[in-house]
Each structure stands twice: as C-alpha cells, then as structure tokens.
C-alpha positions, -999 to +999 in steps of 0.1 A: +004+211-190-026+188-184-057+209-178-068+190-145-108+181-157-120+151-167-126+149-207-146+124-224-145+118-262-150+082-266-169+058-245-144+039-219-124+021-232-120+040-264-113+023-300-074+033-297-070+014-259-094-009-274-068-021-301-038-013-280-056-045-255-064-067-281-020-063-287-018-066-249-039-100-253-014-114-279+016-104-263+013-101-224+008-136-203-030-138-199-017-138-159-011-103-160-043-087-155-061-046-161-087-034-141-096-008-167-083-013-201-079+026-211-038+029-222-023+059-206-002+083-229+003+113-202-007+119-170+000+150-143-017+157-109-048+137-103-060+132-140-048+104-168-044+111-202-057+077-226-044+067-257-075+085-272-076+118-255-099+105-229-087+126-191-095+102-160-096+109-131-073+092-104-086+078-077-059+048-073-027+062-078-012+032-094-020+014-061-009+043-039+021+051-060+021+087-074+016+102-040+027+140-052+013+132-086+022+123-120+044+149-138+052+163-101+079+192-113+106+185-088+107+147-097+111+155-132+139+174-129+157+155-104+151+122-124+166+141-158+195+153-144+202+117-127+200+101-160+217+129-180+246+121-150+244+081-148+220+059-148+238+026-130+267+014-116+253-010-093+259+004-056+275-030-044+301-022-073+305+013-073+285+035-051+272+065-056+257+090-030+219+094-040+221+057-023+236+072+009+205+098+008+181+080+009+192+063+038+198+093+059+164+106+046+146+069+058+167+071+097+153+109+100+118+100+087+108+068+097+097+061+135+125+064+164+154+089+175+171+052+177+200+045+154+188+028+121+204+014+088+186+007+057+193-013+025+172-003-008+155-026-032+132-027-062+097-034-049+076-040-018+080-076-021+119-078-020+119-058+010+095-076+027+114-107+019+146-091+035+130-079+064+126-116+069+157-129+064+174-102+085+146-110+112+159-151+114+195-139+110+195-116+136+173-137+162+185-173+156+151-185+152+129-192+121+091-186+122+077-157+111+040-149+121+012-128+098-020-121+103-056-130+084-066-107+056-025-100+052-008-090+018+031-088+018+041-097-023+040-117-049+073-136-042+072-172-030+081-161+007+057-133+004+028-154-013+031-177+017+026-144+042-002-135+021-037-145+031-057-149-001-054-174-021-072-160-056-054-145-075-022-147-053-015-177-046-039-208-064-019-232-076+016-211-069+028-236-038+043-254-024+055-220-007+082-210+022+079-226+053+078-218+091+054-195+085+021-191+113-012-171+105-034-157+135-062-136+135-067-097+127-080-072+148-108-065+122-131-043+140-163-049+120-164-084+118-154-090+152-180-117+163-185-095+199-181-058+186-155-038+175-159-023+212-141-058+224-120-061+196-087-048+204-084-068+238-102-100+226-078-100+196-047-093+212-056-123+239-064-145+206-028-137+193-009-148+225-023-175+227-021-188+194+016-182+191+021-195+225+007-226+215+010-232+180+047-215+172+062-213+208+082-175+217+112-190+220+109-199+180+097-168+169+121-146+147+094-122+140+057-110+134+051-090+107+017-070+103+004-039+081-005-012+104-036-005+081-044-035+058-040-026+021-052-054-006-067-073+027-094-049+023-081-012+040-089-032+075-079-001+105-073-027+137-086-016+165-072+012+187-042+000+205-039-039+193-006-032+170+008-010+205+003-042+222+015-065+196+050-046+192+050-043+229+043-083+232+074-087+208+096-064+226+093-086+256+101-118+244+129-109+218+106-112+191+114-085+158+085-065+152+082-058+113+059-026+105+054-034+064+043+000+053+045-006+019+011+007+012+005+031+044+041+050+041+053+087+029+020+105+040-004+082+026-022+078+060-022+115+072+014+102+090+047+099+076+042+066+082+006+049+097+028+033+127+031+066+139-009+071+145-008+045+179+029+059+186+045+018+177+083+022+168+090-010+148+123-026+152+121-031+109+096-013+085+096-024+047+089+007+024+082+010-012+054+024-033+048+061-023+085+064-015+098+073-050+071+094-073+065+068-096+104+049-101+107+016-090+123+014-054+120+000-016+134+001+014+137-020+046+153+003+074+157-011+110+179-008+144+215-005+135+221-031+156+199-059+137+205-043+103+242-045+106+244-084+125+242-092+085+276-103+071+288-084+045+271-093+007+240-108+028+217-079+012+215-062-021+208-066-057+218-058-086+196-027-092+185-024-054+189+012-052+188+022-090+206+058-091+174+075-109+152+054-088+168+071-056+168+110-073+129+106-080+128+098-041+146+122-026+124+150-050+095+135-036+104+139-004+109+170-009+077+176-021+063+161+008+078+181+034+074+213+013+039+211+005+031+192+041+014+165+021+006+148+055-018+175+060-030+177+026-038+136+028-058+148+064-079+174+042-086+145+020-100+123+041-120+155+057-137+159+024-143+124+017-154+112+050-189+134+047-198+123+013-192+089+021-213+088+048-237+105+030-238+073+008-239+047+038-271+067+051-289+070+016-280+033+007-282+001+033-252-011+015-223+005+031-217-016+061-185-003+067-170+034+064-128+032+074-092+042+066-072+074+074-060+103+055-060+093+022-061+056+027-101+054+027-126+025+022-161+015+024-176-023+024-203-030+007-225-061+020-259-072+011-272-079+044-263-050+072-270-076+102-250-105+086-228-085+070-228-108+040-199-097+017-217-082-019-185-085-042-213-083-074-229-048-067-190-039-056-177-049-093-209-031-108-205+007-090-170-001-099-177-006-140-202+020-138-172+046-127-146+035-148-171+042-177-180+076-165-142+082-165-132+077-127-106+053-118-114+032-086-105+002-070-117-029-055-098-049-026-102-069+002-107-107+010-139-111+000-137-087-031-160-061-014-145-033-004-139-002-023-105+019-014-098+054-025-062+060-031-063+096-050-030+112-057-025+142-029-015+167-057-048+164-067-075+195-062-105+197-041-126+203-073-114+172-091-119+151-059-157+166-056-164+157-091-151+122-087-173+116-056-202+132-079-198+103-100-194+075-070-229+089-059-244+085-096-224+048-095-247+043-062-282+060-075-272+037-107-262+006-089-279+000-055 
C-alpha cells in the first residue's frame, strides 16, 4: 500500500530517473518526448512512486487515463484473473465474451435509449479513424468537417483533423484528404464576447460548410464537446446542441469524440450529456479502461451495422485483459459515483483557482467541468496575448516541488488539471498549495 503524501528525497528528477533518461536518450527515438523525466516504479490513487523513492503527486492522470486511480483494487483483480484465463485470441478469430461486455456496457452508458453497436480498438486515434470511415460508408459522401483548436490522433487521418501543427503534424504530410476546418465556439477569444459567441459561431459554421464543402457532400462533422490538447476550450452554451441539430437535418453524422471528456471525467458519463446532444457516433478511449490500452466507437445500429462484414477490427482491437480492466472500472465508477466525486473536484478547485486569477493579472481565463479544469495564462488581460513562457516556468517550478501538471492548448498556454478521481481532498489541497507557491514564485 502506497501511503497517499507526497515524499521528497532527491531533487526532481533524482540521480536514478536521471540515469534511467540518459538510457531513454540512447534508446528511444528523440520524437518521443517526457514532460517530467522522473521514471515511475509504483503508483496507487493520486500519488507516483519514482525510480528513487520520490512520491508525486498526480495531477494528469496519464493524460486523463487512470480515472479510478492507479492500483484501483477491482481492476487488479479483474485484469489477473483475465490473464491467468487468456490473454488473446483475437475476437475476429475466436471471440470471447468480455468483448460482448463491453459493448452492452457502452449502448447502456453512452447517450440515447436508441439502439447502438460498437466495435473496440486500441487507442483514441483508431477509433476516431473508424468513426470516419463508417461516417463515408454509411452516408455515401466523403468530407469530414473539424473545428480550430481540434485534436483527434496521431494517425495520418487524424493528424489531418488535428489543428496544430507543432508537434503533431510539421513535416508529417501530405495527410488525408476531404477534410474542412471551421471555427470554434471559443468563448474567450471570441472577437465580440463570449455573450455572442454561441450564435455568432454557429452562423460562422453554416456558412462556411455551405460554401466551402456543400451539405450534400458532407459525411460528417466531428467535434470534442470540451476541447482536450486544443487547450480545455468549453464552447459556448448551446453551440454543439445546434451543431448536432444542424447535422441531423441535412443527413449529416454527427461524431461526439469523447476520447478525453468520457467515463466521468467531465462530472457526466460522458461531457455530451451536459447540453443534452445524442451523437449519432462517439469515439471513446482513455478513461474507459483503468490504465489497459483500449477504445471504442459506439453509434446507431443502423450506421454501425451498414458496414460489410470484416470492414472493422484489428488484430488486438478488443484485447481480452484490456476489456476485464474496463468493465472493473466501470464498476468502480458506478459504485463509487465517480461522476459526483469529479463534481466535488471541480468544487474544490474552482475557489482556489480563482483565488489565483484575482491575486495574479495572469489568469485570463478560468474553465472546464468536473475534473476537466484549466486556466490560461496571458501576459496582457485586454489583448489577451498568449504567455506560453511564464506557463512552462509555473509548470517546472511544480514538477520540481513534486506535482505533476500539464500544459496544452494552441498557443502553449493553458494549464489543465486532470487529477485521478480516487484521489483525496487532502492530497488535491496540498497540490494546489504548491500551484500557489508556483505563482508567488513565478508571476
């Protein structure tokens, strides 16, 4: 058992990480990247255990991962009697019911009493590419339209749905085409107020797929219902109701991609649900599994199952462990009502934050829900000029005080707050202790 408090016995990184990286450096492609070079040996609720004895505490979650924690008791023992059983067969070979689960447990979960189907997959990316290629199946047609600020993967299909180019996509292309950007509903930087934002943005979006793509070509238009590596963007109240409802009328599939909002994360099972949209295909992955690789895309029954048979899958779509871990987590979720538990987050972090924003002029921007928070950090409060540079400092300052954050967001400014919902209120206080002495530090 991991006493859950934060430890320090070595500055951060400490001399065994240190050596472990300059391994990493000789061995690992220089393009994979580490925010925070401390190498994890255990980990269990919200606190990481380094290679030298150093305890962390989470505030990322391995990118909104280990929802019900690291070590999270019904996990382990569902993922050790699924290997002590089998670990693969390959379900397009011979299946196995832990496959079957799953899918039952995505139709009851997801948005909609409508019948669904899902097929499962490895990460957010394959099932974002799926989503696409049941989208153009289904409808006929082949564009696909995303918004600014948008992340959907690292694939070439995805990279061309994602907005930023560094690190994602320089030098990556040529990528997939007959796909059509238009603008967010991004509240703060809407040039004539958030107030007009919704509306103004929705009218901007009609247009420019009127004009540029055409409805009638339209397979589908895929948006994050709160914006993950895009910076935590929240659009404005009611512009994805009117989007979905804008698809719905001219046969257009509307694709929820919930990879980073799903399984509680947003004080929702799934953020859709917040503005009451039903998506006719939400991709899944992440949260979804405790930790084990796996994603889903689940949709109507009647677009899901227009696919010919062999059109989806994988190989290891689906992995038998990967699909025990889920359903434990699940579990978890609905016995410990982590949706409420990621609402009493965001009720203790919301304060403190804004405690920050009126001690410091740097906080242009407080957002997020549940557990899915953010502030943006800018320079200039009535230009709202982007400060990525005091951003990366408050963020070194915490990782060397032994609190793991994260940056995001277009233009690298935006600090997101991802902790695992297993973790207590005392470890959260003492992590936003240290995000004030990163500011009193910093600013």
């Amino acid at each position: 058992m991991i006493e859950q408090k934060r430890v320090l016995n070595t500055a951060i990184p400490g001399p065994k990480s240190q050596a472990l990286h300059e391994r990493k450096l000789a061995a690992v492609s220089a393009g994979v990247g580490t925010g925070l070079p401390v190498y994890i040996e255990k980990a269990a609720g919200g606190i990481l255990v380094d290679a030298d004895g150093n305890q962390l505490i989470d505030f990322g979650s391995g990118i909104a991962v280990t929802t019900v924690g690291n070590g999270n008791p019904r996990v382990v023992e569902a993922v050790q009697q699924q290997i002590q059983d089998f670990t693969h067969t390959c379900f397009m070979v011979t299946p196995y019911e832990e496959y079957v689960l799953v899918a039952e447990a995505l139709a009851e979960l997801t948005p909609g009493d409508h019948a669904k189907r899902s097929a499962l997959f490895n990460s957010g990316s394959e099932a974002v590419e799926n989503a696409v290629k049941v989208a153009r199946h289904f409808t006929g047609r082949q564009a696909v339209v995303a918004f600014d600020h948008a992340y959907h993967g690292r694939t070439n299909l995805t990279m061309a749905l994602t907005a930023k180019n560094m690190p994602y996509k320089h030098r990556f292309g040529p990528f997939a085409n007959e796909i059509y950007r238009v603008q967010m509903a991004y509240p703060y930087r809407w040039p004539t107020g958030p107030e007009h934002c919704a509306d103004e943005a929705f009218e901007t979006f009609v247009a420019d797929v009127h004009a540029q793509v055409g409805e009638e070509n339209t397979a589908a238009v895929i948006l994050e219902p709160i914006q993950g590596e895009g910076g935590f963007i929240v659009p404005a109240p009611g512009f994805v109701k009117k989007v979905a409802d804008w698809c719905r009328e001219h046969g257009i599939l509307f694709i929820a991609d919930e990879v980073q909002t799903g399984f509680c994360r947003t004080g929702d099972w799934f953020a859709s649900e917040h503005e009451d949209v039903v998506p006719d295909l939400i991709t899944t992955a992440k949260g979804i599994a405790g930790g084990m690789p796996l994603a889903a895309l689940t949709g109507r029954a009647d677009v899901m199952d227009a696919i010919h048979t062999g059109g989806l899958g994988g190989t290891y779509g689906g992995n038998p462990v990967a699909c025990a871990s889920a359903l434990a987590a699940i579990e978890t979720m609905k016995a410990d009502d982590l949706c409420g538990r990621a609402r009493a987050v965001e009720a203790l972090f919301m304060p403190r934050l804004e405690a920050l924003a009126e001690k410091y002029g740097v906080i242009g921007d407080i957002r997020g829900r549940g557990a899915m928070l953010a502030v943006e950090l800018v320079s200039d409060q009535e230009k709202k000029t982007p400060d990525a540079d005091l951003t990366a400092r408050i963020n070194k300052y915490c990782h060397g005080e032994g609190l793991v954050t994260l940056t995001c967001g277009t233009f690298g400014n935006v600090f997101r707050f991802l902790p695992p919902l297993s973790a207590s209120d005392e470890l959260l206080t003492e992590g936003l202790d240290i995000l004030d002495d990163a500011f009193a530090s910093c600013v």
